[in-house]
N, C-alpha and C positions, 0 to 999 in steps of 0.2 A: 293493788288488790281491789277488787269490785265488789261491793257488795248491793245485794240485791234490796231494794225497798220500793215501796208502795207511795205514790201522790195522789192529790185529786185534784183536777184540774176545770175550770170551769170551761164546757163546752167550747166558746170561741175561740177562746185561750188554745186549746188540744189544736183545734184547725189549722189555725196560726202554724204552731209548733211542727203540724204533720208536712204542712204545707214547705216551711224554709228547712225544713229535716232533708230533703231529697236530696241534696248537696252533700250530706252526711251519710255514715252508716245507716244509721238508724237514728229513731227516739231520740234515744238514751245517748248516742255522740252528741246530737245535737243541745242535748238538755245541759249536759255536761260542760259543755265547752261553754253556751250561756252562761250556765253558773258560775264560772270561772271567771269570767269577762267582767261580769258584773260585780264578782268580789272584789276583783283588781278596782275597780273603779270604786268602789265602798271605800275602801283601805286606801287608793290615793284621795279622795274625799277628807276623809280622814284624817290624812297627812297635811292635808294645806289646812285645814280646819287650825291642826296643832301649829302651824307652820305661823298662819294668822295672827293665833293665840301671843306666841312667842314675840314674836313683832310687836304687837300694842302691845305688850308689859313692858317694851325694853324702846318704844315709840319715842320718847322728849329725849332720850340719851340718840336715838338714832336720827333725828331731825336736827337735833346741836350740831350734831357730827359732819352731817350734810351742811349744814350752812357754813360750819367751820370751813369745811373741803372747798365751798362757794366762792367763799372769800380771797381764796389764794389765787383763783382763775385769772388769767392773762388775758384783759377783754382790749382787743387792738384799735 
């Protein structure tokens, strides 16, 4: 469902937007499909952020474990 709303955009900004829109229906695909894009990228942003987080709290258990794993190596 589509709902209609109102933005305000700074001059250049509109230009831009009118300008790589031609590829699109219109405006509003083009705006659309932006907006989408860039969520995606917010939210995987986001995830590696969390992903990061996770890592360093669980870091000297996961570096023991690698040196452990190190150790077993068959260096010829």
């Amino acid at each position: 469902m589509k709902i209609k709303t109102s933005i305000t955009l700074s001059e250049d900004l509109l230009e831009t937007v009118d300008r790589l829109a031609l590829d699109y229906k219109n405006r509003s695909e083009f705006i659309e499909f932006a907006l989408r894009k860039m969520i995606a990228q917010m939210n995987r942003e986001q995830q590696d952020e969390r992903d990061v987080a996770i890592i360093n709290q669980h870091l000297e258990e996961l570096n023991a474990e690698a040196e452990d794993v190190l150790e077993y190596q068959v260096i010829p």
